[in-house]
N, C-alpha and C positions, 0 to 999 in steps of 0.2 A: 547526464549519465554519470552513477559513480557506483564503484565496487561497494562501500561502507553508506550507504546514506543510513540514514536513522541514528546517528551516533554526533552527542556534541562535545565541539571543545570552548573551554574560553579560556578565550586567548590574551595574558596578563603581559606575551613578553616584548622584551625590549627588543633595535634590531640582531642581536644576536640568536635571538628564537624567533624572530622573524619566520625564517625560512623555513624551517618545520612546522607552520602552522599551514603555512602555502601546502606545501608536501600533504597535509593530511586535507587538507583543502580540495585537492588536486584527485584524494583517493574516494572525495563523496562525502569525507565528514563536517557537518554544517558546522561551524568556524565562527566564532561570535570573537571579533576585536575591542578588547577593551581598553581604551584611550583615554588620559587623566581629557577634563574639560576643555584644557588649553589644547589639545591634540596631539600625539604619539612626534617626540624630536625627529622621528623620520620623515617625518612630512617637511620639516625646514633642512633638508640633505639633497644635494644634488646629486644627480642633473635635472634639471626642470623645464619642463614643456613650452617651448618657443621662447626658451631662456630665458619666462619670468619667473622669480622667487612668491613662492604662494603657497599656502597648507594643504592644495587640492592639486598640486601640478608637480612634486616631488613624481619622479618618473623611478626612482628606488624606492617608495613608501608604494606605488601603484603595482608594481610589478610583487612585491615580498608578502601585498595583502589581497592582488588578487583572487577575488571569489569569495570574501570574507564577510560579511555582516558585520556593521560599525556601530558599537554604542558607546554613549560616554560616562566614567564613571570615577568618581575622588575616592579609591578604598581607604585613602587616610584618616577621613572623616566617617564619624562612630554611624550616621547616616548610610555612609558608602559602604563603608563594611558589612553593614547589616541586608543590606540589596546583595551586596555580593554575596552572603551566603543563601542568601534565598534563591538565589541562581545556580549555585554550586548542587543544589537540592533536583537541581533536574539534567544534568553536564554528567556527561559519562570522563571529562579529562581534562584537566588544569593546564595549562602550561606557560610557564614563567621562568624568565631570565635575569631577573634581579641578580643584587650581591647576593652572596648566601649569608642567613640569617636575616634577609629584608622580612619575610613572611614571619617571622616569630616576633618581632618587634612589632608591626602590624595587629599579633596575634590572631595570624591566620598561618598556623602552620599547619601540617597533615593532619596530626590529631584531631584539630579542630574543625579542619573540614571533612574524615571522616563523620564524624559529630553529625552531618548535614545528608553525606551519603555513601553509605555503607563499602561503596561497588568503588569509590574512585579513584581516578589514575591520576596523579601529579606527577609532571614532568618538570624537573630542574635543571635546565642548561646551564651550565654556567664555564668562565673560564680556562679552570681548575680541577672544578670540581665542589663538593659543598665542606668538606675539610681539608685537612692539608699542610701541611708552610705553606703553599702559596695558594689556597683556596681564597684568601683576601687582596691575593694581586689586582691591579685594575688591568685588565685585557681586550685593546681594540684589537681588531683583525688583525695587524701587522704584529702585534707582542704575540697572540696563540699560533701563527703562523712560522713565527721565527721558533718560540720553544717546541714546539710541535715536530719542527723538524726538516718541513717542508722547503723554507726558505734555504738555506742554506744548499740544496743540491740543485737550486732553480737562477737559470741567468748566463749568461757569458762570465766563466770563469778569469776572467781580466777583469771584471769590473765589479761594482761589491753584488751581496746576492739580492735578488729582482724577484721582487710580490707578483704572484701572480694577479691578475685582473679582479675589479670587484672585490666581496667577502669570503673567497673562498674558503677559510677554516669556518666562517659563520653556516657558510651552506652547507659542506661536507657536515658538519656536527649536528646540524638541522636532517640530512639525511638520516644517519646514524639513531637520533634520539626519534623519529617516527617509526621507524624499524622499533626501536623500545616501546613506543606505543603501542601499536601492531601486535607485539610478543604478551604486552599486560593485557590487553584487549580480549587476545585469545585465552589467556587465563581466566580472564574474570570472567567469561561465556563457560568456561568449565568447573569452576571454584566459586564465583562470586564474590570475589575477594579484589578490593582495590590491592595500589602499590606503588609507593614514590619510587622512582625514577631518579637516578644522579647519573647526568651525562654531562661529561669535559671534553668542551672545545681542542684542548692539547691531547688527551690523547685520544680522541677522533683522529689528530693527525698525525700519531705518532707510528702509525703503520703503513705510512707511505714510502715506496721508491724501495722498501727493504732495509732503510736504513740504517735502524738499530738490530734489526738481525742477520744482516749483514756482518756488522762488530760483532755481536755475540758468535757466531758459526766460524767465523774467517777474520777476524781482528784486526778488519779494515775498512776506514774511515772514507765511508762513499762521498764525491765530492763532485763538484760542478762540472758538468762535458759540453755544458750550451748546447744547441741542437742534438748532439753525437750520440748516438745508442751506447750501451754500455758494452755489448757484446758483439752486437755484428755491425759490417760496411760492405756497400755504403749503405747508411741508413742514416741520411740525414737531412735538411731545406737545402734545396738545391736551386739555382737563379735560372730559369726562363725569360724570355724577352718580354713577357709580360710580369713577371712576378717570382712567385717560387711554386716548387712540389718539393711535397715529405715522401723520400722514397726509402720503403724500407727493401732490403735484398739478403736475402738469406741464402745458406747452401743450394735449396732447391733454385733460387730466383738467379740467379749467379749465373747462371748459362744461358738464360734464357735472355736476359738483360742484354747480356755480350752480342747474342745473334741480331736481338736487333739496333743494338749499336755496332754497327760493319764495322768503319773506321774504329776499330778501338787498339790500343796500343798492343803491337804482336805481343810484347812480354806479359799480358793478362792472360793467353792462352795455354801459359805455364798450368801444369796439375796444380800447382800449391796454393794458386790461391782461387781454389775449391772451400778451401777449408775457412769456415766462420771469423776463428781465430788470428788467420793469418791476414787477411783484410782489414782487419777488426785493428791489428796491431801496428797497421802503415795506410790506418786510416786519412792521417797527414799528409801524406804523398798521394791517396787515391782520391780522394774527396775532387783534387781542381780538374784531373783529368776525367772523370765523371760530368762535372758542370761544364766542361768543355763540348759534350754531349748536350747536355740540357740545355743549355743558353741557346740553342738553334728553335728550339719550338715555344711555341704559347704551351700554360700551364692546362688547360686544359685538352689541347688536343695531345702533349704527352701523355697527360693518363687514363687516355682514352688509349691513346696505341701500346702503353706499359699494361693494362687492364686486361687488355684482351689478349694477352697474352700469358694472364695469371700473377704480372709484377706487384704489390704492392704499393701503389702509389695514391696520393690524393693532392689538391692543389690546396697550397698557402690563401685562406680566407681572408676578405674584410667581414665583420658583418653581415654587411648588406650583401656582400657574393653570397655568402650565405644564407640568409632567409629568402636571396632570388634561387638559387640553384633550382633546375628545373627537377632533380629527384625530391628534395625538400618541398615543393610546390606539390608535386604528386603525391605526398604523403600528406599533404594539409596540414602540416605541425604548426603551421600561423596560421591565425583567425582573426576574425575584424572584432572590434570590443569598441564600444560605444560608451566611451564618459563625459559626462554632464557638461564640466567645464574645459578638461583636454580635445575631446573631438574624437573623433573614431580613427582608430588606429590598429595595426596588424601585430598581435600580443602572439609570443608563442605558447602553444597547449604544454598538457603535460608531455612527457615523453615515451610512452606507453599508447599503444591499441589494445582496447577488449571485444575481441570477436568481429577485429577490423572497426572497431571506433572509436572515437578518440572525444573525452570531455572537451566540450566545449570552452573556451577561454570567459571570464568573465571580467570586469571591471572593479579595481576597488574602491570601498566605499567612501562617501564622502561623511566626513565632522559627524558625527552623531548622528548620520543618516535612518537609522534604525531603533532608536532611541523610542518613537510610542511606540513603535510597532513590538519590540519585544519589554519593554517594561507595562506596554498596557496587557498583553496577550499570553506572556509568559508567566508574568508574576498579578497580571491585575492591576494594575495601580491607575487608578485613574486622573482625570485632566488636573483634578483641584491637585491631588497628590504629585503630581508629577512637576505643573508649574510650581509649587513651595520646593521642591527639593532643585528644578533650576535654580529660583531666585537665590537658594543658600549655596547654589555652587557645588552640592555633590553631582548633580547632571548638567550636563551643555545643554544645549538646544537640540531643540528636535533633528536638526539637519535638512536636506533635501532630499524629497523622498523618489524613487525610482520605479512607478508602480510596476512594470514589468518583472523588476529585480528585488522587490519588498514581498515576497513572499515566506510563506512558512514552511519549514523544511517538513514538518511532520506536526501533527495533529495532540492540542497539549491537551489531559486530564487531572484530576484531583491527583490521583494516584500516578506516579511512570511506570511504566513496563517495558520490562528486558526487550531492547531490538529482534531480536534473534531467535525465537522459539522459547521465550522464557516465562517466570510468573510474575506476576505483580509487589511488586516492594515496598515497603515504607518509607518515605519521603526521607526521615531520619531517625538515627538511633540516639542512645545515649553515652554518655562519655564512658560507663562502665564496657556497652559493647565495645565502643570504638577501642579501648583497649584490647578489651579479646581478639578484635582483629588484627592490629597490631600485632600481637602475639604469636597466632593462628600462623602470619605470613612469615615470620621471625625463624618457625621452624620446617620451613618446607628447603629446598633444595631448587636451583637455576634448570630444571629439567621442563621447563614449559611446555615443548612439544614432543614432549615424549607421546608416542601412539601413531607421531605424522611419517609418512614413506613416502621419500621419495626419489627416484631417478635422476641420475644426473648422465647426461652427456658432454663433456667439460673440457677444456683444453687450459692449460696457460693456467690465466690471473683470474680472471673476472670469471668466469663459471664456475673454477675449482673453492675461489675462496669463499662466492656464494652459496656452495653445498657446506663449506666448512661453517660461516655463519647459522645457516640451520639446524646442523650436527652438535655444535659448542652449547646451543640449547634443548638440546635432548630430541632431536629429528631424526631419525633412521632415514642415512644418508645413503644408495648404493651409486658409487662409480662406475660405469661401464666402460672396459677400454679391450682391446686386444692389440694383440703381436702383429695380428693379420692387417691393421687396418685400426685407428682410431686413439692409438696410443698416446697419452699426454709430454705434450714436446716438452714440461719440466723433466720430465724421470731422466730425459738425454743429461742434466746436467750434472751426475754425479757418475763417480766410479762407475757402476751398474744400474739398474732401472731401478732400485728401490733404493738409494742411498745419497738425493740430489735433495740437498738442505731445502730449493727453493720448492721441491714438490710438497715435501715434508710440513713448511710453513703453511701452503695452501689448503690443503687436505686432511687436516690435522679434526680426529672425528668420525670418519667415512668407512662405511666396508667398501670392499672389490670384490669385484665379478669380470671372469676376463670371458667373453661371449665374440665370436668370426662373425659379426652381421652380415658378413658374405654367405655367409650358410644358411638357408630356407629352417634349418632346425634353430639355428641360432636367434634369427627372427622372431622364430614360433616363441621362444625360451622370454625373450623381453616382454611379448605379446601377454607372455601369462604374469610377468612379472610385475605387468601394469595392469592386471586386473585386479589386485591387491593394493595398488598403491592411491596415495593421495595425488602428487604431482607429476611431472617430467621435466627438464630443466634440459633445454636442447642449447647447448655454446658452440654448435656446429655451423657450419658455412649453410646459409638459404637453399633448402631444397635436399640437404643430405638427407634428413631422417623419411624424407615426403619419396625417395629414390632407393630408399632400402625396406618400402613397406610397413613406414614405423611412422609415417604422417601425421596430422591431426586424425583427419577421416577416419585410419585406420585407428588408433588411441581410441576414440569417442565411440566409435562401433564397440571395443572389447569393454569401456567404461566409460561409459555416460559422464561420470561428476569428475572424472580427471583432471586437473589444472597442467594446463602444458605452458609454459613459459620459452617463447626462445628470445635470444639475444644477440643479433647476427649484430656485424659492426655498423651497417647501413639499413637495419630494418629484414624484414620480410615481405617488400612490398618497394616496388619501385621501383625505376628504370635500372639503377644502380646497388640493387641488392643482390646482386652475384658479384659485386667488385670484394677483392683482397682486403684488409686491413688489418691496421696495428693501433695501438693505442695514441702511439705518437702521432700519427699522420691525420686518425680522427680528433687530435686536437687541433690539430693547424686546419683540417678542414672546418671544421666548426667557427672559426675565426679568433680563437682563445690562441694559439699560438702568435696571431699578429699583435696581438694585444700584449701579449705576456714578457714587456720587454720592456729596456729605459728608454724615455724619448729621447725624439731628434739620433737615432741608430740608424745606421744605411742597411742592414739585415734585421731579417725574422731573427728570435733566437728561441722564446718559449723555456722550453723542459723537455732534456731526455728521457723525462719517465712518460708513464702512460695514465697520464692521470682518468681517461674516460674506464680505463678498466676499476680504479676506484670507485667510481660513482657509481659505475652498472654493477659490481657487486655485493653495495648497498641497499641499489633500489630491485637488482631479482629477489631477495628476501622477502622485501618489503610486500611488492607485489605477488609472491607466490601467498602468503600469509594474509594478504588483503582479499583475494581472490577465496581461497579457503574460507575466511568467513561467510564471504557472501554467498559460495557454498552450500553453508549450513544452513540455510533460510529458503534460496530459491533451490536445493536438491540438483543443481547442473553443473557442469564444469564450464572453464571458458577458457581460450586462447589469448594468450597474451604476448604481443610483438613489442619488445623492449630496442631499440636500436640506440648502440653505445656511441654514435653520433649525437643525438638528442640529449643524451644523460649527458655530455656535455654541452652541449646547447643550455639546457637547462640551468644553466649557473650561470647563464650569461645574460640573462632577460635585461637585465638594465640596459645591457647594451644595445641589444637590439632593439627597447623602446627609444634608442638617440635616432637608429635608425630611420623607422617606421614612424617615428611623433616628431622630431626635428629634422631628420632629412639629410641627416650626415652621420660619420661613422668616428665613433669612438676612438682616440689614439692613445697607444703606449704610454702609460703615466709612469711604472717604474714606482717605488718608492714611494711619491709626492702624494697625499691628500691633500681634495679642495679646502677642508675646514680644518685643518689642523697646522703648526708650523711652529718649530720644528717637527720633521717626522720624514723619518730616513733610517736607512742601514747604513752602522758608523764603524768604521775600521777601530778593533781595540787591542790590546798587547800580546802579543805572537802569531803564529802562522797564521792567517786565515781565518784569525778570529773577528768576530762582528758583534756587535748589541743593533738592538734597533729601540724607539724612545718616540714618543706621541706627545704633544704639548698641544693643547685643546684652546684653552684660557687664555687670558690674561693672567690673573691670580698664578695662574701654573707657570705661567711665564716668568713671573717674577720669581718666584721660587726657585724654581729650573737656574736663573740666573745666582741665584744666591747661592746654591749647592756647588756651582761652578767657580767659585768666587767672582764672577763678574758682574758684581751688581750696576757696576756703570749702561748696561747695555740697556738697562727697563725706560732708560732718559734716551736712548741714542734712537732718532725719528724713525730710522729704515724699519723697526723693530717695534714701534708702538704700538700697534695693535695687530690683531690676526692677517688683518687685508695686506696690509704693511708686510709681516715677516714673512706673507706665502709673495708679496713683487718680488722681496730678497732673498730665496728662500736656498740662491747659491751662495752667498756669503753668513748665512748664518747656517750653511751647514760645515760649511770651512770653520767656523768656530765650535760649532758641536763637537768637529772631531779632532781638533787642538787637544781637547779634553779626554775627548772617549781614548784616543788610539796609545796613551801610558798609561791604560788601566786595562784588568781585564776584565771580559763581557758580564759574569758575574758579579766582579761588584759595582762597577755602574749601573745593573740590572738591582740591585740591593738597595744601592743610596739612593735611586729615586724613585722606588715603588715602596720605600720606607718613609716618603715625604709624600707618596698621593699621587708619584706622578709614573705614567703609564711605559713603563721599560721592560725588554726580555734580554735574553742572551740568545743568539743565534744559536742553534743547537744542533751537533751533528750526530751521528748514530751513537760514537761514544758517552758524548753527553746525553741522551736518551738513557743512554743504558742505565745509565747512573744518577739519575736526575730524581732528586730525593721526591718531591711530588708524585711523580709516576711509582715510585716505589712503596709511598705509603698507599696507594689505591690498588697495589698488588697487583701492578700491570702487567709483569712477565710471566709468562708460567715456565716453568723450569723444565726441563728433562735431560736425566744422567742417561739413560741408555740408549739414545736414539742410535742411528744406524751410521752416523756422522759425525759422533763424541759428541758430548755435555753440550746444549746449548737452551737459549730463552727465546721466548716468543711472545711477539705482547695478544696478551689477552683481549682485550672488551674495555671501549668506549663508555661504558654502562652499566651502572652499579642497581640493581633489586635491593633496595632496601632493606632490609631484614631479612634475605633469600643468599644464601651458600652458592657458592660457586662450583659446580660438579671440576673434578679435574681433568684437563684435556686429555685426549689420548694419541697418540700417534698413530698415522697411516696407516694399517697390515701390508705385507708386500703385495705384490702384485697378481692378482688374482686368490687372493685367502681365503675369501669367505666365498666361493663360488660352488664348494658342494655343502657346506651349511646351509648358502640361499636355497638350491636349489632341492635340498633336500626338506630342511625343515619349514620355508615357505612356500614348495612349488610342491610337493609333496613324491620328488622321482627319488628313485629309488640310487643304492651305491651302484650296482648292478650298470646300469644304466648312464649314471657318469661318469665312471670308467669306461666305458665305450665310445661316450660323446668326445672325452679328453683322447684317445687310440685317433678319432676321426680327425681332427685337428679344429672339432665346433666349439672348445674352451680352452680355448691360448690367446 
């Protein structure tokens, strides 16, 4: 089952675009991997399956290409290139992670392959970006991590800052650039017009935690809390006799918490610490008398007895608690996958249900596994063809083939014809059109979904900034909130309800409508308001809108083709889809907070931020907009359960293939990669400042040394080769930061991504601000008059190509547009909403 089937990609890139081709993978679109002959370097990356080293047993190459089609192909060779464009000639989408500029020196850049097909989409991930100063930086996960922003507010503040687990800035930017997919897709179903794509790894992640608009609003430099919320307590891992729980406790949860801890210290029964703030600020003092509570029970029967009684809690994961939890089990997010040489093993799905089902998980391909199958079927070529262009080395071998899984996604002709209710096109045009179109896209405007409506029901992070992503692209966004009941817990954070920087950031795009769902008129009023719309985006707790008459059932009765999206934190389905949740606690549930720490630590520590609210307001975009096409073809709407659990689960598959294929659980690495060494976060000159630095090589090694002046070290044994400097990998970082810690982060970041070799500057919100790369990509968008004085916001991950960028707009207050809606799209009269507003049905 997929939302997109009939649509293809080929897939060029490195593991850095990895993960986006999974993502579109994931959403139905058939995914061709294209591996030089020797096989994609991900396949020789661990972890590997029963801990042998093998091209077929890489458990990261299995997991980032699940569901893929494998074929193999040298585009170096004038051979290979020439296949590759006769393949481009039927691919609805490119996608490639190379340096920038690899594709022009190749002489396959856009031009050229519109040249082949008119309609298409090139996606380029890269670092940076595809210009820049530092669009030529070399960028492993830990350098776009640290400039990004990420690093640096992640870890136990005593000790240096802590990577989070796996590729995280790979995966987030992999989200991000399929969302760009998705947006060109839906253009070219309306235009016919392809459109390169420029998506950077950095600032994907330069909108994390608030960081940098934080500094800009409040000219203060967000910084490490290790577990700690930033605003309320307790709310933080707390030690049971078994483990931990992430408990978060707010004003509401504050009393309730107390009843059922009897023994609690008389002085908490003070009025004063009612207040958020006041907790918040003697967090220090509260936190052990708290665990003094917690340490009596198992992690799970506490939040079962915090649960039921509406506390926010969830228990500190491994893993494997994880993919056993018996809600996880109930929702089927693993499934068994059967590979040739690994064995069958429990892969987890996407994270998404469509009308309660969930795609199935598949296996990835092996070496050239599909190799006749799509060069004899696709392009024709037959046996004599095909054995001369292995022997010369543009193709591997055929591979081993799967006949269950060697099948054809869709049915090929002379001519392709549009997916989607379209006409038939020519294969290719000529360099004259490919200019014109070129052109054509040069002068249009970033309003892509101008025409789409849609509702949002939205609270916080991840719903609100979901509507804002769709809005920023020309979506007719409406917010629904009220005084009476549903109002957004950011508005509390300013002066008044319209004047809270961090709503402002979220919602930046959106009209308001303020509607009493307590009111039967009120009801009525949304009822008609989704008889016009395209979607519904429900960020309400499981069962709210199903209990005010505003359901699925009810939506699908007033409009058939509606796309409703919710995104509760546990799903919509499951033992434990009425439990509380926060972003923090669904990442320790997940098992990402066990993992998200230095080794050999006696505590969890993870990140006070909320990183699942990141991901889930990536992927409702994606999904509302993936869902909409498919739409436009079958004429229905469909239901889609997003649970911001799984959106981080989803970033975690490596892990969980240690699980489920080796039979043990992943631990805290901190800092350290397997294949590389040096590679750390390295103390450098004044407060708090950090570089982090990757050495891959040999060759780099030696260099790295020579920069250092210490060329004696490339002779000294401990240090000979890779295996060598990862046994030593604590005394050669004692001498790393000999060096790093009298210099500062930028220019250690200078000298040696000026010699090839892979360096950032840990970067905190200031540094964002101001960090000349995000500047020339016009990442901030400015505003002098907001409601809060002059501040910046970063924009978009994702540059259109020759496409203008509309300018943001800021929020209306609170309830503004609610007799425009309801006058000029519901068609009531003034009369009328003046009466409604006297009753108290629009406040």
């Amino acid at each position: 089952m997929g939302l997109l089937s009939g649509y293809r990609v080929l897939d060029l890139s490195t593991e850095m675009g990895a993960f986006c081709g999974k993502v579109l993978c994931d959403l139905g679109l058939e995914v061709i991997k294209i591996e030089p002959p020797g096989g994609d370097p991900l396949r020789l990356e661990p972890p590997f399956a029963q801990g042998r080293q093998d091209l077929e047993r890489s458990l990261r190459f299995s997991y980032l290409n699940a569901g893929k089609r494998g074929i193999t192909l040298d585009v170096t060779k004038p051979a290979g290139r020439e296949l590759f464009l006769e393949l481009v000639k039927g691919a609805d989408v490119v996608l490639e992670s190379w340096d920038p500029g690899r594709l022009e020196e190749l002489n396959l850049d856009y031009s050229v392959l519109l040249q082949q097909q008119p309609k298409l989409i090139l996606l380029s991930v890269s670092g940076f970006g595809q210009e820049g100063p530092y669009s030529n930086f070399r960028a492993p996960d830990i350098v776009t991590t640290a400039m990004g922003g990420l690093l640096y507010i992640s870890g136990d503040p005593e000790l240096p800052p802590c990577m989070p687990p796996e590729t995280q800035s790979y995966y987030y930017a992999g989200l991000y650039a399929a969302y760009g997919v998705l947006l060109a897709l839906w253009r070219c179903e309306k235009q016919r017009l392809g459109i390169h794509i420029d998506a950077s790894v950095q600032a994907s992640m330069g909108i994390h935690e608030h960081a940098a608009f934080t500094y800009s609003t409040e000219g203060k430099v967000l910084r490490r809390a290790g577990s700690q919320h930033k605003h309320v307590a307790p709310a933080n891992l707390f030690r049971c006799l078994d483990g931990y729980i992430a408990l978060f406790t707010n004003y509401r949860h504050w009393p309730i918490l107390l009843e059922i801890w009897k023994d609690h210290p008389s002085e908490l029964d003070d009025l004063r610490w009612e207040k958020d703030a006041e907790r918040r600020a003697h967090a220090d003092w509260l936190n052990p008398q708290v665990e003094s509570f917690t340490s009596r029970y198992e992690k799970d029967h506490l939040t079962r007895l915090l649960q039921e009684r509406g506390v926010p809690a969830l228990p500190v994961n491994t893993p494997s608690e994880f993919w056993k939890d018996p809600h996880i089990r109930d929702r089927a997010f693993f499934g068994p996958v059967t590979h040739p040489v690994i064995g069958t093993y429990q892969q987890p799905k996407p994270p998404f249900t469509v009308d309660r089902e969930r795609p199935e998980p598949m296996p990835a391909p092996l070496l050239g596994q599909h190799n006749h199958e799509i060069y004899r079927q696709v392009l024709g070529l037959s046996d004599e063809t095909l054995e001369a262009l292995s022997s010369e080395g543009v193709i591997g071998p055929a591979g081993r083939n799967r006949k269950s899984e060697s099948r054809m996604r869709r049915q090929e002709t002379g001519e392709r014809k549009q997916k989607i209710g379209g006409q038939p096109v020519s294969p290719s045009v000529g360099e004259e059109a490919a200019e014109q179109i070129l052109g054509r896209a040069g002068s249009s405007t970033n309003q892509i979904l101008k025409g789409v409506r849609v509702i949002t029901f939205s609270l916080a992070y991840a719903g609100p900034y979901a509507g804002r992503l769709l809005a920023q692209h020309g979506a007719d966004v409406i917010k629904v909130e009220s005084e009476s009941g549903g109002l957004d817990s950011f508005r509390r954070f300013g002066r008044d309800l319209n004047s809270s920087a961090r709503f402002i950031e979220c919602n930046l795009g959106i009209r308001s409508i303020t509607v009493n769902l307590k009111h039967p008129v009120g009801v009525q009023i949304i009822r008609e308001l989704a008889n016009g719309s395209d979607a519904v985006l429900d960020n309400f707790r499981s069962g709210v809108l199903d209990r005010l008459g505003l359901g699925e059932k009810d939506l699908r009765q007033i409009n058939p083709r509606i796309i409703i999206l919710k995104m509760p934190g546990l799903g919509d389905k499951g033992p434990k889809r009425k439990y509380g949740t926060w972003g923090f606690n669904l990442t320790a549930f997940s098992g990402m907070t066990h993992l998200w720490n230095h080794p050999g630590q006696s505590r969890p520590v993870g990140s006070q931020g909320v990183y699942p609210d990141h991901l889930s307001f990536i992927l409702a975009p994606t999904l509302l907009l993936a869902a909409l096409l498919s739409s436009r073809s079958t004429g229905r709407g469909v239901t889609i359960d997003l649970a911001q659990a799984e959106a981080a689960a989803y970033v975690l598959g490596v892990s969980y293939l240690e699980s489920t294929v080796n039979g043990k659980d992943s631990e805290p690495r901190g800092n350290l990669d397997p294949t590389a060494g040096p590679h750390g976060c390295y103390r450098c000159r004044g407060e708090d400042r950090w570089c982090v630095l990757s050495v891959k090589t040999d060759e780099e090694w030696h260099r790295f040394c020579q920069i250092i002046g210490r060329k004696e070290l490339t002779a000294d044994p401990r240090f000979a080769d890779q295996q060598a400097r990862l046994r030593h990998f604590c005394k050669l970082d004692e001498i790393v930061e000999e060096w790093t810690q009298s210099r500062p982060s930028d220019e250690v970041m200078m000298r040696l991504q000026a010699q090839g070799i892979a360096a950032g500057a840990v970067q905190n919100g200031a540094d964002l601000m101001n960090d000349p790369q995000l500047r020339h990509r016009d990442y901030f968008a400015s505003f002098s008059n907001s409601p809060v004085g002059p501040m910046e916001i970063p924009r978009s991950a994702l540059q259109f190509r020759g496409m203008s960028d509309e300018p943001l707009s800021l929020p209306p207050p609170l309830g503004q547009d609610t007799d425009e809606i309801l006058r000029d799209l519901l068609g009531h009269d003034q009369e009328t909403i003046t009466r409604w507003k006297e009753e108290g049905i629009l406040r």
